[in-house]
Every structure is written in C-alpha cells, then in structure tokens.
C-alpha positions as CSV (number, residue, x, y, z in Angstrom):
1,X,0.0,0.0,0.0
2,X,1.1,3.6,-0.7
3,X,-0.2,6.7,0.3
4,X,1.6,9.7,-1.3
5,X,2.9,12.7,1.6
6,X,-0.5,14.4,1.3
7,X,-2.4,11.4,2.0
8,X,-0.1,9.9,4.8
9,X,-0.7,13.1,6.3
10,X,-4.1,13.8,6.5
11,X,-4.4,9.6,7.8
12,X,-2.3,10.8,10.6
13,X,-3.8,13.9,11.8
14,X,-7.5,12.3,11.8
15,X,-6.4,9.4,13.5
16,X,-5.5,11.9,16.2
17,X,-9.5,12.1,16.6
18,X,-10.7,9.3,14.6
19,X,-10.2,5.4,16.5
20,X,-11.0,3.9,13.7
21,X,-8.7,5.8,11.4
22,X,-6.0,5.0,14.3
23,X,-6.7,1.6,14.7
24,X,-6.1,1.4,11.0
25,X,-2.8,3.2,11.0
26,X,-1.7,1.7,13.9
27,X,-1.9,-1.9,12.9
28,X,-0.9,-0.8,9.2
29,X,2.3,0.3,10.0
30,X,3.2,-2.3,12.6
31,X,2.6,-4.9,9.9
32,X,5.2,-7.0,8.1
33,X,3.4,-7.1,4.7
34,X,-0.2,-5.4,3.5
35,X,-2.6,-8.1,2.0
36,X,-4.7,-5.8,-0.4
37,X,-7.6,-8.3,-0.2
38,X,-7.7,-8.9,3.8
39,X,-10.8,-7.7,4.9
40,X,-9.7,-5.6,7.2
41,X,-7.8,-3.6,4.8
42,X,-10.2,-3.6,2.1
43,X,-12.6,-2.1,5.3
44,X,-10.4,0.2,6.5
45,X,-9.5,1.6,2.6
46,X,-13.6,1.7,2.5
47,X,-13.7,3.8,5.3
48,X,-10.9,6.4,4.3
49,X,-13.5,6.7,1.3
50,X,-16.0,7.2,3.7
51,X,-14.8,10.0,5.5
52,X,-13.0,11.6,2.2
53,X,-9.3,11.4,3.1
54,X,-9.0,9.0,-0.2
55,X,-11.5,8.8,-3.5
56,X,-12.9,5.2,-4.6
57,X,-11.0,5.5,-7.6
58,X,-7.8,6.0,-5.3
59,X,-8.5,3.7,-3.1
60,X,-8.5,1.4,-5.7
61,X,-5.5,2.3,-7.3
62,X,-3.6,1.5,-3.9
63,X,-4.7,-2.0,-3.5
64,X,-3.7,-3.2,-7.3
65,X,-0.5,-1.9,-6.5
C-alpha cells in the first residue's frame, strides 16, 4: 500500500481524533506485509473513502499496486 505525503498526512492527523482511522494506521504500520484483499484492509480503505481522506478511484488504485 502507498499513500503519497498528502495522504499519509491527512491519515495521521484524523487518527489523532478518529479510533478507527488509528486503529487502521496503527496496525498498518506495525505490519510486516499489506494483503490488499484482507478484509480488514479492504474495510479500512472503504472507510478512508467514507470519510474523504482518499477517493474510490484512489483507493482502488492502492490496492492493485
């Protein structure tokens, strides 16, 4: 998975606020490897959507990388 600057930045000032966007981040980055179709990263991708930090089409373009 990869967020440009912009991106990684806005994820880390709502999960300041947001548990679920820190939950996300939190185990994101203390993972070994990203599995694009794992649930809970397809669920937390659908929620960035959600609350506009990425688009759908973005979102989408990060898990085919």
């Amino acid at each position: 998975m990869s967020f440009t600057e912009s991106e990684l930045e806005l994820v880390r000032s709502r999960a300041v606020s947001d548990g679920i966007v820190w939950r996300f981040l939190t185990l994101a980055t203390g993972a070994q490897e990203i599995d694009s179709g794992d649930p809970m990263t397809i669920a937390g991708m659908d929620y960035l959507v959600q609350i506009a930090i990425l688009t759908a089409a973005r979102r989408d373009e990060i898990l085919a990388a």
